[in-house]
Backbone as JSON, one array per atom type, in Angstrom:
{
  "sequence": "XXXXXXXXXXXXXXXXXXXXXXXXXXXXXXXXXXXXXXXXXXXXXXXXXXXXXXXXXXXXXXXXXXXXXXXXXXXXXXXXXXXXXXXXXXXXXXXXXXXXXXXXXXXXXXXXXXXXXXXXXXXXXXXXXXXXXXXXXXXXXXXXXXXXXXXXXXXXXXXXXXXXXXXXXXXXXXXXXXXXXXXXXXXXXXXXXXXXXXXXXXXXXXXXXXXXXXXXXXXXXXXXXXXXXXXXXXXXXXXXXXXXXXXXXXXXXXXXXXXX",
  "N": [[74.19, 145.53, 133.85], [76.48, 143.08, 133.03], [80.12, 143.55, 133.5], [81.7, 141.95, 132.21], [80.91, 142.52, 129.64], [80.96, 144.07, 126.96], [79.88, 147.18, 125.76], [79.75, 147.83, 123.32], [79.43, 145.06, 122.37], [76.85, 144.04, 123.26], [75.33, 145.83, 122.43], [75.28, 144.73, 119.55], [74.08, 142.36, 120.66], [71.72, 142.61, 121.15], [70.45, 143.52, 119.37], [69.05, 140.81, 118.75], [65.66, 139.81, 119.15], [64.6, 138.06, 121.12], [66.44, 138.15, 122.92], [66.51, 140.68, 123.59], [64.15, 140.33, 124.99], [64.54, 138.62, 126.99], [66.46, 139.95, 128.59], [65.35, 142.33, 129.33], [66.07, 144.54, 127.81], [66.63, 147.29, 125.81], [67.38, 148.67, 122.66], [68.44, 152.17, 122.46], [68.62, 154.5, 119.77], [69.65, 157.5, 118.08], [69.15, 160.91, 118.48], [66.63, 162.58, 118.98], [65.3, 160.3, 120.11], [67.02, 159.37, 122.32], [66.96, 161.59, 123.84], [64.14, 161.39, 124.78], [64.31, 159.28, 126.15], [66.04, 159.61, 128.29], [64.25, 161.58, 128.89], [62.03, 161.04, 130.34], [63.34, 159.35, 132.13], [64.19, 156.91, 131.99], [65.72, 153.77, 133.06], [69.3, 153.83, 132.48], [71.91, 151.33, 130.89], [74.0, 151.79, 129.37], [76.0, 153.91, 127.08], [77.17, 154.49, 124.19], [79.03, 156.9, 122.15], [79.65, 158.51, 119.53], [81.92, 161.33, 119.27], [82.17, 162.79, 116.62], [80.19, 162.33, 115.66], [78.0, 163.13, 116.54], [75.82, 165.47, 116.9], [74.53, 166.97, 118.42], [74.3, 169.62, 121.35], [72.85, 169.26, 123.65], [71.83, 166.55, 123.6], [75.34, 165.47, 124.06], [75.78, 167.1, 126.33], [74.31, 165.58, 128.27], [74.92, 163.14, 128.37], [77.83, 163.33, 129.29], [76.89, 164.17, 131.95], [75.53, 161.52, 132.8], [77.26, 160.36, 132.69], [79.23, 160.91, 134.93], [77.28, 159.86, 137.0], [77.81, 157.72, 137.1], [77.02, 156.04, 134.68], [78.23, 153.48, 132.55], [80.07, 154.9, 129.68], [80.85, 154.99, 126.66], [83.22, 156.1, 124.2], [83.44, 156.27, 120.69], [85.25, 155.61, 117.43], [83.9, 157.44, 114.34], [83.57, 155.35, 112.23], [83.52, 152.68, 113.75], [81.13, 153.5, 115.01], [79.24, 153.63, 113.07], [79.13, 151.57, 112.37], [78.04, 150.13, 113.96], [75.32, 150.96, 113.96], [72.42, 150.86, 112.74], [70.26, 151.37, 109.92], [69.39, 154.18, 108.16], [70.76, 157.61, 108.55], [73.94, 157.73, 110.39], [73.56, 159.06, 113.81], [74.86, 159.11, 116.06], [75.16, 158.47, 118.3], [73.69, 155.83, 120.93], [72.12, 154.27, 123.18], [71.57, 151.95, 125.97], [69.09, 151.08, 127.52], [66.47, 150.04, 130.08], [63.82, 148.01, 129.88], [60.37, 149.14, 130.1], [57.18, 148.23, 131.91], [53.53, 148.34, 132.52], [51.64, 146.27, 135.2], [48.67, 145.0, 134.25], [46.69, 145.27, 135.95], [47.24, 147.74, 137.1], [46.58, 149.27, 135.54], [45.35, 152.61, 134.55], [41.59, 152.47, 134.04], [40.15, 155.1, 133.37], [42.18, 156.89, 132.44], [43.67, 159.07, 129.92], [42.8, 160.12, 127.02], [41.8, 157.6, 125.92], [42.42, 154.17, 125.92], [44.97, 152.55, 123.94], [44.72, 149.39, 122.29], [46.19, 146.75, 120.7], [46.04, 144.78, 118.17], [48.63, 142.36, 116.0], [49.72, 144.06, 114.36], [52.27, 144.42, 112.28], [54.02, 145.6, 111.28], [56.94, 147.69, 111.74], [57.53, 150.45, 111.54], [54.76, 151.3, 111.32], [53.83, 150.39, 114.18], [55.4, 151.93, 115.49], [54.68, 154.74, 114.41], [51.83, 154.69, 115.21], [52.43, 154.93, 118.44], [53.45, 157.24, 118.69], [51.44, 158.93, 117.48], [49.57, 158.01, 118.92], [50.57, 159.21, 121.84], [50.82, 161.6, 121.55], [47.97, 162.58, 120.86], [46.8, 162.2, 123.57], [46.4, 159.66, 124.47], [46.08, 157.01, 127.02], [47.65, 155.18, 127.13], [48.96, 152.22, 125.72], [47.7, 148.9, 125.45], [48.95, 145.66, 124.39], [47.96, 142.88, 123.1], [49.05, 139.77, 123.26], [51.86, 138.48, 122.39], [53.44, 138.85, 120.46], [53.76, 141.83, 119.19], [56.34, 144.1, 119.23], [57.23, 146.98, 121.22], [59.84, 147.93, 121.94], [61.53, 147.18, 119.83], [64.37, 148.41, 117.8], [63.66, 149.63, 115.45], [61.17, 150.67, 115.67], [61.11, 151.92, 117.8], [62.32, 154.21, 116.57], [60.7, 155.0, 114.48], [58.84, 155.77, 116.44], [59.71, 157.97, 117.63], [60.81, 158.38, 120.12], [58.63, 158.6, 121.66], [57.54, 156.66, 122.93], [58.46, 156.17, 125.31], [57.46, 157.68, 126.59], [54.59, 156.52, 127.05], [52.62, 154.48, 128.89], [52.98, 151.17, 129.22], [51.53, 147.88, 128.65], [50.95, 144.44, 128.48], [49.24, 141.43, 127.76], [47.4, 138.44, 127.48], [44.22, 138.48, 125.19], [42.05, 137.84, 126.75], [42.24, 138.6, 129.03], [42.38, 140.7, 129.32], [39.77, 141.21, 128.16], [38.37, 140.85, 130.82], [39.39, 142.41, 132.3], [38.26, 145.09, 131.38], [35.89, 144.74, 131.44], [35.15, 145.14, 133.76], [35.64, 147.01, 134.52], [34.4, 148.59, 133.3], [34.32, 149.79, 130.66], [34.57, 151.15, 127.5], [35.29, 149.38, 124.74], [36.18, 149.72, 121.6], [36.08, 148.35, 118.28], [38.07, 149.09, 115.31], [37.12, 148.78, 112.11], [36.33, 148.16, 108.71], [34.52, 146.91, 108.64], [32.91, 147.55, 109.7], [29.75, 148.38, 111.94], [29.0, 150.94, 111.88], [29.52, 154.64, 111.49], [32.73, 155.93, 112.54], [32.11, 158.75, 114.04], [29.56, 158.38, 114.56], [29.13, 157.29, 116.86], [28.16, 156.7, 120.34], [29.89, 157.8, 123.37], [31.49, 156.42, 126.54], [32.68, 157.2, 129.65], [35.08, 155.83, 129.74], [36.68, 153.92, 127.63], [38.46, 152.32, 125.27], [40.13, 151.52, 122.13], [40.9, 149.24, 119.52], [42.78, 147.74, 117.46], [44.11, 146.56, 114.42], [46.0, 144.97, 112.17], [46.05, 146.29, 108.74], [45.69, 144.28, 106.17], [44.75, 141.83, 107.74], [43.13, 142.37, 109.46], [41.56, 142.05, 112.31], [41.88, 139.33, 114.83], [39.34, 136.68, 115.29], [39.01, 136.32, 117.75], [40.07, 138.9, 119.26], [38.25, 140.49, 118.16], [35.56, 139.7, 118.92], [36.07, 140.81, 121.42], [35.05, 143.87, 121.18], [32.83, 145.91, 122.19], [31.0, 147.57, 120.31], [31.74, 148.2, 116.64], [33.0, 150.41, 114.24], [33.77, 152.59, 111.01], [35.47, 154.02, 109.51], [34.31, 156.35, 107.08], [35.11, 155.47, 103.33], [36.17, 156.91, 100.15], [37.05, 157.01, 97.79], [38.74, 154.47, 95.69], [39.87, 152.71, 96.71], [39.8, 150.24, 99.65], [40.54, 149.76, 102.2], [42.11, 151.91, 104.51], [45.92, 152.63, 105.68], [46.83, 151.29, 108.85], [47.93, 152.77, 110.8], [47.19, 155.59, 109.82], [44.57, 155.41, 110.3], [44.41, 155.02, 112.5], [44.9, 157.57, 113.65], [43.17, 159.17, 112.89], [40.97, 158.31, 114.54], [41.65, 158.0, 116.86], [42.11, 160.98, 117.47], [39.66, 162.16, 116.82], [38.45, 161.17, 118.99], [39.46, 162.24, 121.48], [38.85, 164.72, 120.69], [35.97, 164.49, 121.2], [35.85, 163.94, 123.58], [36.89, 165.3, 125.05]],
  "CA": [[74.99, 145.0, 132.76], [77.86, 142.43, 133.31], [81.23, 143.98, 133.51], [82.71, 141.33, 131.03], [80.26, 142.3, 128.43], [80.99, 145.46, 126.28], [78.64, 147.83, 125.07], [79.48, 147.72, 121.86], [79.01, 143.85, 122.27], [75.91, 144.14, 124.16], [74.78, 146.37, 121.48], [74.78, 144.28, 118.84], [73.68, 140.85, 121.37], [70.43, 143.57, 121.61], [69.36, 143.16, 117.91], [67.74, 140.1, 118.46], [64.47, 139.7, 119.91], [64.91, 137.17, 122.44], [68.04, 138.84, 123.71], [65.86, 142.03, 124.59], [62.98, 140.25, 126.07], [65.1, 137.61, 127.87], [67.23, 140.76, 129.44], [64.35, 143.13, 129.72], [66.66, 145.57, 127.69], [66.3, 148.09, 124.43], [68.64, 149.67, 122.49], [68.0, 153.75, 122.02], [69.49, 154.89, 118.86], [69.53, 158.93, 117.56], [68.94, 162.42, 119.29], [65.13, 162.71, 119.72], [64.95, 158.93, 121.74], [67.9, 159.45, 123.4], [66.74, 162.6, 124.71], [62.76, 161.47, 125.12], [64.26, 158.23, 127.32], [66.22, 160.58, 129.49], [63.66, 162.71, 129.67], [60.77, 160.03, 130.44], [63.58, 158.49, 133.58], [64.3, 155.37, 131.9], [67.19, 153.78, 133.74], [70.61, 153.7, 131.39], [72.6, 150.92, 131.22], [75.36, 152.21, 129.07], [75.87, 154.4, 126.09], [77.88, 154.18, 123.02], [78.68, 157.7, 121.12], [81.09, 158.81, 118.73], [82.07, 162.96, 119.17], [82.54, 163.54, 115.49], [78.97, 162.33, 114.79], [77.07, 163.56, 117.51], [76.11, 167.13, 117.27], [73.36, 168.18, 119.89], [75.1, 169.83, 122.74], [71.99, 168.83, 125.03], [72.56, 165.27, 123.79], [76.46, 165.19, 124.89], [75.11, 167.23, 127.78], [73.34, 164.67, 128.86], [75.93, 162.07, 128.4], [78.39, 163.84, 130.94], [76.14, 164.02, 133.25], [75.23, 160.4, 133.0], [79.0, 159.69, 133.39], [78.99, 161.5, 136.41], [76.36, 159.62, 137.77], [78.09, 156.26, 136.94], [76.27, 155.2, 133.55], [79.03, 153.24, 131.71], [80.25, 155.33, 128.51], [81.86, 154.24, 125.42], [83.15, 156.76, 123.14], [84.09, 155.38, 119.45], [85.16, 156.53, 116.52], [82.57, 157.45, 113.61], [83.54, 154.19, 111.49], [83.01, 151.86, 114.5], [79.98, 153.91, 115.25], [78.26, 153.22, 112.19], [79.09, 149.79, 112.12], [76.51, 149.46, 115.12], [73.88, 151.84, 113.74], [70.6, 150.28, 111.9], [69.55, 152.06, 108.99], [69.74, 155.71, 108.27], [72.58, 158.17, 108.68], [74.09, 157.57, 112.17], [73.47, 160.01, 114.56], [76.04, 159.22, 116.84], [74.51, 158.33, 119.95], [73.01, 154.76, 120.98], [72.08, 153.67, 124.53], [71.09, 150.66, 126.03], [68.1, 150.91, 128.18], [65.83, 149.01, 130.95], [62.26, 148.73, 129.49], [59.22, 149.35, 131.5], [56.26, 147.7, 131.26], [52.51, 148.25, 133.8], [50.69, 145.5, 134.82], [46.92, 145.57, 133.65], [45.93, 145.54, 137.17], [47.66, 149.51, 137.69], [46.34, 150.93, 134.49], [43.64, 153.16, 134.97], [40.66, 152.57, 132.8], [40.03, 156.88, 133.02], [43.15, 157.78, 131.87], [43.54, 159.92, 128.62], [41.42, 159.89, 125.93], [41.4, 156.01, 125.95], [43.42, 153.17, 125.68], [44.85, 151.89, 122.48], [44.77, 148.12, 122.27], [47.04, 146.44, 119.52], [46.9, 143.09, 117.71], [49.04, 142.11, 114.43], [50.7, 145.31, 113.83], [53.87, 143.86, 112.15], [55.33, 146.7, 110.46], [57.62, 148.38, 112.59], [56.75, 151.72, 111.24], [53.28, 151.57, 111.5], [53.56, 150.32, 115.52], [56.37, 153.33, 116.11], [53.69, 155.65, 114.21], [50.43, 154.68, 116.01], [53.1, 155.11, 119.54], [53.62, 158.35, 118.51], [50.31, 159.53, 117.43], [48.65, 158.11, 120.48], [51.06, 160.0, 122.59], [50.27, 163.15, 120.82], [46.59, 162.98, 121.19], [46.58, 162.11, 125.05], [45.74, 158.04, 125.0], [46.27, 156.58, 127.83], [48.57, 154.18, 126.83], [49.26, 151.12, 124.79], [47.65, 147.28, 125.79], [48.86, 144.73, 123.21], [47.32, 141.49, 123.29], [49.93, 139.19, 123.25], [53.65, 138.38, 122.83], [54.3, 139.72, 118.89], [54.36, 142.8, 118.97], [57.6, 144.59, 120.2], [57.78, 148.37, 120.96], [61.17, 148.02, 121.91], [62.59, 146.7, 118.33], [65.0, 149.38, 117.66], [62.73, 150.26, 114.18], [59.76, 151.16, 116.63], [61.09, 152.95, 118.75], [63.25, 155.22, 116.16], [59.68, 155.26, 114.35], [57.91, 156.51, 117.18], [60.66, 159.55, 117.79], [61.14, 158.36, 121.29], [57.17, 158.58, 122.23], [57.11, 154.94, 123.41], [59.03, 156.01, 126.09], [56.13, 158.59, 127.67], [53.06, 155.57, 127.3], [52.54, 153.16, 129.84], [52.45, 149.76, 127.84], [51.1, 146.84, 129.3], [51.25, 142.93, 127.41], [48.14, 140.67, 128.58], [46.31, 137.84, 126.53], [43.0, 139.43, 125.02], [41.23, 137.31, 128.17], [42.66, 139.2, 130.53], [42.06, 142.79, 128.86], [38.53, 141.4, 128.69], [38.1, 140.76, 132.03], [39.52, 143.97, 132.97], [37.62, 146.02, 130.72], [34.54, 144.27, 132.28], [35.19, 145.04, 135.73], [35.9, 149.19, 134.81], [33.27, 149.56, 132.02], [35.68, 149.87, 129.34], [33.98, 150.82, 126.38], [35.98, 148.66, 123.71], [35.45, 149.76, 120.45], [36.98, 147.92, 117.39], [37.93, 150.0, 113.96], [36.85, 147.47, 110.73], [35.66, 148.4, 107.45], [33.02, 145.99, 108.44], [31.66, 148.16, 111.21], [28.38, 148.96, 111.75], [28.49, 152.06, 112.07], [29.94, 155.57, 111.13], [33.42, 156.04, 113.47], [31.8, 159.74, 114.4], [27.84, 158.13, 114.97], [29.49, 156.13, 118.53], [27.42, 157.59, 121.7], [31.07, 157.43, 124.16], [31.32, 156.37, 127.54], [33.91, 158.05, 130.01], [36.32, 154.67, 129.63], [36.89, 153.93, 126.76], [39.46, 151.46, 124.8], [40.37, 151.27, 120.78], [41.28, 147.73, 119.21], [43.44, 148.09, 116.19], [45.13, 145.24, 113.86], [46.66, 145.21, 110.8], [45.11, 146.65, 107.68], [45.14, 143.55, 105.69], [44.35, 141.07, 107.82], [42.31, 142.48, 110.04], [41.58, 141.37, 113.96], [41.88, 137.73, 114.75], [38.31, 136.85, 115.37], [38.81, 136.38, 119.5], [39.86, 140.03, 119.45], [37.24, 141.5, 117.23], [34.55, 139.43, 119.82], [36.22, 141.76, 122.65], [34.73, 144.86, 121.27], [31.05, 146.27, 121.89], [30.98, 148.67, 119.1], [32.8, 148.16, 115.75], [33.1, 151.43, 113.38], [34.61, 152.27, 110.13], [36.03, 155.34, 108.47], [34.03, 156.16, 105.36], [36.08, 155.54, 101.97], [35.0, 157.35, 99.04], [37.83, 156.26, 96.91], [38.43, 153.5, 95.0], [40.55, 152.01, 97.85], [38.92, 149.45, 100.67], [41.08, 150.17, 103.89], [43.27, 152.49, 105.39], [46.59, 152.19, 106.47], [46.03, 151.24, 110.32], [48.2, 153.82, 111.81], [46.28, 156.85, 109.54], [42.87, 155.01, 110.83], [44.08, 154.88, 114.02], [45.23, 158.77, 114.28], [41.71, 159.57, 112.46], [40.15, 157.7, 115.38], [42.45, 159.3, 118.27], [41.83, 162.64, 117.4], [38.29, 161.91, 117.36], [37.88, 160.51, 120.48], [39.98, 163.58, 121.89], [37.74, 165.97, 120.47], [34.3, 164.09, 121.74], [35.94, 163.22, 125.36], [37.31, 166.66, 125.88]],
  "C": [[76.28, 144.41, 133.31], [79.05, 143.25, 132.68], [82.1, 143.5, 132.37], [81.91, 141.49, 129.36], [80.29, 143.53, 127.42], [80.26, 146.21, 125.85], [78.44, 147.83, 124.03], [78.6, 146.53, 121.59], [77.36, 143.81, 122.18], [74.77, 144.74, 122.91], [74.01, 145.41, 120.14], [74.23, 142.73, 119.04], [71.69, 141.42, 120.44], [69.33, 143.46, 120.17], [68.39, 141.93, 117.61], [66.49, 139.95, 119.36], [64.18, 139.4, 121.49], [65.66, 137.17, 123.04], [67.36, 140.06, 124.66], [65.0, 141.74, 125.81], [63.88, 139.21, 127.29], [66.33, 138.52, 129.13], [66.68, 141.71, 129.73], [65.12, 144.22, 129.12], [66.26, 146.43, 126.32], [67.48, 148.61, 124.09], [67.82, 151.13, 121.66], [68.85, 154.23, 121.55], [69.5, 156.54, 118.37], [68.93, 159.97, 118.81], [67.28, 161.51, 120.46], [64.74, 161.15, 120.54], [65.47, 158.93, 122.47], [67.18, 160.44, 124.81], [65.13, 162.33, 125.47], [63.09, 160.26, 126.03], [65.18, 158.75, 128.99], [65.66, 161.33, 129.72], [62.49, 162.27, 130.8], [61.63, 159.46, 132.48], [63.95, 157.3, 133.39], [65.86, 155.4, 132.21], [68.47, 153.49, 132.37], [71.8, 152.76, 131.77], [74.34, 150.66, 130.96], [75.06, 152.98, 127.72], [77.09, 154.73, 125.39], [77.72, 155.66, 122.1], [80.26, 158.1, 120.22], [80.85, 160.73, 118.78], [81.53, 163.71, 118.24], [81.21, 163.32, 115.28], [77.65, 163.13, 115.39], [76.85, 165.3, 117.93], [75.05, 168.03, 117.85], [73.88, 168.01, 120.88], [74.22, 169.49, 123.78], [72.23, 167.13, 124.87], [73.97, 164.91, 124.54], [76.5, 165.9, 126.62], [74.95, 166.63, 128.59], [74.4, 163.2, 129.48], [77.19, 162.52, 129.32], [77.53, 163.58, 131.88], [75.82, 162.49, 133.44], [76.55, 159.68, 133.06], [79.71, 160.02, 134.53], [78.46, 160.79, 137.38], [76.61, 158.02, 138.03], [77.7, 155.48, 136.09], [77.95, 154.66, 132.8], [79.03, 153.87, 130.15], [81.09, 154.73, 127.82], [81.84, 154.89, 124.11], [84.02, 155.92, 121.99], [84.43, 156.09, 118.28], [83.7, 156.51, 115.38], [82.48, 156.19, 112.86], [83.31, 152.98, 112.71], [81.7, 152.36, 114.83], [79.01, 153.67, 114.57], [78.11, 151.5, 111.96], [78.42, 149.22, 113.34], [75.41, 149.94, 115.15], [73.27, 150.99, 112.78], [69.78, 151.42, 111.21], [69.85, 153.81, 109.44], [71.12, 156.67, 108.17], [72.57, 158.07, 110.58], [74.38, 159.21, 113.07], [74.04, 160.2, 115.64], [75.62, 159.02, 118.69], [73.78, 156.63, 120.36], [73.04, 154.46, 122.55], [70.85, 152.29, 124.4], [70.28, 151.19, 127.68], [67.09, 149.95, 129.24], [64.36, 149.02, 130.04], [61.28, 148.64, 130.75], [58.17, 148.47, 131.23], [55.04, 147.93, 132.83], [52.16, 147.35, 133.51], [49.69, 146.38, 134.78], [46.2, 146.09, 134.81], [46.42, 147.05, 138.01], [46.91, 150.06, 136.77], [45.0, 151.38, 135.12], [42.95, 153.46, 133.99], [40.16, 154.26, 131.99], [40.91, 157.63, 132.68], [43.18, 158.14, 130.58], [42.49, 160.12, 128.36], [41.09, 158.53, 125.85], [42.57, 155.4, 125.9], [43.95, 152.57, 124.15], [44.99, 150.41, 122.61], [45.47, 147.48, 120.72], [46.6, 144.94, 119.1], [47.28, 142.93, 116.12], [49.49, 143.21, 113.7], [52.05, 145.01, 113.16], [54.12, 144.36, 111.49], [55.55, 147.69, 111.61], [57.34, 150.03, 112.55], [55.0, 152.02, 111.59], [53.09, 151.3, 113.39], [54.16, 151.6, 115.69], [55.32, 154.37, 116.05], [52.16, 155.87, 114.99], [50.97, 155.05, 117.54], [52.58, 156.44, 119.28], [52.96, 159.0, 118.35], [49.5, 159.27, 118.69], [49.09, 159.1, 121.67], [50.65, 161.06, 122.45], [48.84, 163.07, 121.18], [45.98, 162.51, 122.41], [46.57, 160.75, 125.14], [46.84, 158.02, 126.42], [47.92, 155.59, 128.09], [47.99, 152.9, 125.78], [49.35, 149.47, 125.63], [48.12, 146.18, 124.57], [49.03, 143.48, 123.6], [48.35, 140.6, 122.22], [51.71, 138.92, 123.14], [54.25, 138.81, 121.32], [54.58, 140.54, 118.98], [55.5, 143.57, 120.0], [57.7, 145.85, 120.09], [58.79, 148.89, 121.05], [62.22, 147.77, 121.4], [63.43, 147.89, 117.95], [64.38, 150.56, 116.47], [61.32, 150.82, 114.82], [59.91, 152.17, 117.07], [61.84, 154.75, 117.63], [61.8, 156.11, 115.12], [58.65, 156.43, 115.23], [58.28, 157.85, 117.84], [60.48, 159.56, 119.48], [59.4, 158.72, 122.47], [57.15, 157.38, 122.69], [57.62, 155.16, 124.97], [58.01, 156.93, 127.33], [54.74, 157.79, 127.9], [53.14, 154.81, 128.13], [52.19, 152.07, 128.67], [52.25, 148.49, 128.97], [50.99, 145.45, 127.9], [50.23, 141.91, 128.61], [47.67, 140.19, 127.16], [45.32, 138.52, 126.23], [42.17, 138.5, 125.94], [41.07, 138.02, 129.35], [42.48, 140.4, 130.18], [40.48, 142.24, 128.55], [37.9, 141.14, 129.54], [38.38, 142.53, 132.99], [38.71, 144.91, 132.63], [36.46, 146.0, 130.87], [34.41, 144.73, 132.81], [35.65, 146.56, 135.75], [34.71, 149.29, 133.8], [33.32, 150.05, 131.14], [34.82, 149.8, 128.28], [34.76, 150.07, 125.43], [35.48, 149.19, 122.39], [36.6, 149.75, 119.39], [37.01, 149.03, 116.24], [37.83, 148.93, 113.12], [36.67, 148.17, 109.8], [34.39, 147.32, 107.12], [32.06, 146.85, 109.74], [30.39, 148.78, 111.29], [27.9, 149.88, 111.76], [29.53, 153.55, 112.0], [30.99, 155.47, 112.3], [32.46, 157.56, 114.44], [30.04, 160.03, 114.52], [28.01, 157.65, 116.98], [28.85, 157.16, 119.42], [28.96, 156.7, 122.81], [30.38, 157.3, 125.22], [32.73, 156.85, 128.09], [35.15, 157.27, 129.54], [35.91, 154.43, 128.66], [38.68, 152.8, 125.95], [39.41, 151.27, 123.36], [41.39, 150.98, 120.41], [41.46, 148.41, 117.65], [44.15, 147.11, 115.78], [45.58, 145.76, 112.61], [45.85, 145.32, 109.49], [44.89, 145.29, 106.64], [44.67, 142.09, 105.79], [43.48, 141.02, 109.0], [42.28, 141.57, 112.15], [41.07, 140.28, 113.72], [39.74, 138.06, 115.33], [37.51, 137.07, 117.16], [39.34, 137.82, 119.77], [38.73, 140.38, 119.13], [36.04, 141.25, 118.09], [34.86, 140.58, 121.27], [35.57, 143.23, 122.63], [32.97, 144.81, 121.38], [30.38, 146.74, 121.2], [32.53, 148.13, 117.98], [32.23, 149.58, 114.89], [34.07, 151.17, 112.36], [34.44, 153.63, 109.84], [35.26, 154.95, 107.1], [35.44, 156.82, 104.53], [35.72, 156.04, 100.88], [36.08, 157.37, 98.3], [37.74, 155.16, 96.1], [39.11, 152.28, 96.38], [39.7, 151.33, 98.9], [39.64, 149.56, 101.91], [42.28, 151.39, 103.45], [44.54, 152.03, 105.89], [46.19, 152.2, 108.3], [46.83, 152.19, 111.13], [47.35, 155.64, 111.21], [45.14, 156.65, 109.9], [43.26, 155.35, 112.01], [44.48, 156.41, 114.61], [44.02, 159.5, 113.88], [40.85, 159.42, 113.87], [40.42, 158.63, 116.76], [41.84, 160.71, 118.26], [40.44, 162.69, 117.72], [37.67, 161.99, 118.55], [38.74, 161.34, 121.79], [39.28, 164.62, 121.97], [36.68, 165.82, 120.97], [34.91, 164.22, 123.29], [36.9, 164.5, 125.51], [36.65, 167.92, 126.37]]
}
């Protein structure tokens, strides 16, 4: 971080999109991310807290010690503090972060329970939530096919309660995740409500990968060709889909329980 640039500043540069990706940076807002991106190793490029608001002693803990170590701090009061917090009650803590990212060519197709694969997730809640549930039920990590979705939007990550920060995430065209998934044996298997077949009928293979889009518009059609198997959650409602992060923690768990 440039010297002439303030954290506060910096902070609120960080809210837009093309500020994060164009500086490779995040901003980590409340306790449980703070504490899950220092716990994870992610490097710190400064942090912004106010005393009066901030009341987990392992949080300010933490923040000594990272002023110790040379992380630029910037204590504020609680009314400047909130006036750089995003939604919620402010929790008194915000850092600014490096993000990570694997290429495709490290992940390993045998890791977890599988891979989750993303496309068209555009509610911030629902990406944070599917983070967070994948974490929880072992996946591997998180591929998302292409350049939309952002796990490092500040609403993602505060979503995902600082789980984004324990997945390996990788960003590859869906060409290149089906080339890879070729060349390991990657089972692919899409979730639809057009699928052919019961989610809990699938005969698994050790590798394994599950393609997830947005509940009402479903996977573009050059994803949905990437899978070998499509399934569907039976509905016995009146309702025709699922939200896609309760499909997709239905599915996880699943594929936890068979591949364990």
């Amino acid at each position: 971080m440039g010297s002439a640039e303030p954290p506060e500043e910096l902070l609120r540069t960080l809210a837009q999109r093309h500020e994060r990706d164009r500086r490779g940076l995040a901003v980590v807002e409340g306790v449980a991310p703070f504490l899950n991106a220092c716990a994870a190793g992610f490097h710190l490029e400064a942090v912004v807290w106010s005393r009066i608001l901030l009341r987990s002693s392992v949080a300010q803990k933490l923040i000594r010690l990272r002023k110790r170590e040379g992380v630029p701090i910037r204590q504020v009061d609680p009314r400047a503090f909130r006036r750089l917090s995003h939604g919620g009650r402010a929790s008194g803590v915000a850092a600014i972060v490096r993000q990570r990212w694997r290429p495709l060519e490290r992940a390993d197709p045998l890791g977890g329970s599988c891979w989750v694969v993303l496309e068209r997730i555009r509610s911030p809640g629902n990406l944070g939530t599917i983070l967070r549930t994948a974490e929880a039920a072992g996946a591997a990590g998180l591929v998302l096919l292409g350049p939309q979705l952002d796990p490092y939007a500040r609403a993602v990550i505060r979503a995902s309660m600082g789980a984004v920060f324990h997945l390996p995430l990788v960003r590859c065209p869906p060409a290149r995740f089906a080339a890879w998934a070729a060349r390991h044996g990657v089972q692919v298997i899409a979730a639809s409500p057009q699928g052919e077949r019961r989610y809990d009928e699938l005969s698994l293979r050790p590798a394994r990968a599950l393609l997830l889009g947005e509940e009402r518009e479903g996977l573009s059609q050059e994803a949905f060709e990437l899978a070998e198997a499509r399934v569907q959650i039976p509905i016995l409602g009146r309702g025709d889909s699922l939200n896609v992060a309760v499909a997709g923690g239905v599915l996880l768990y699943d594929l936890l329980r068979r591949g364990s």
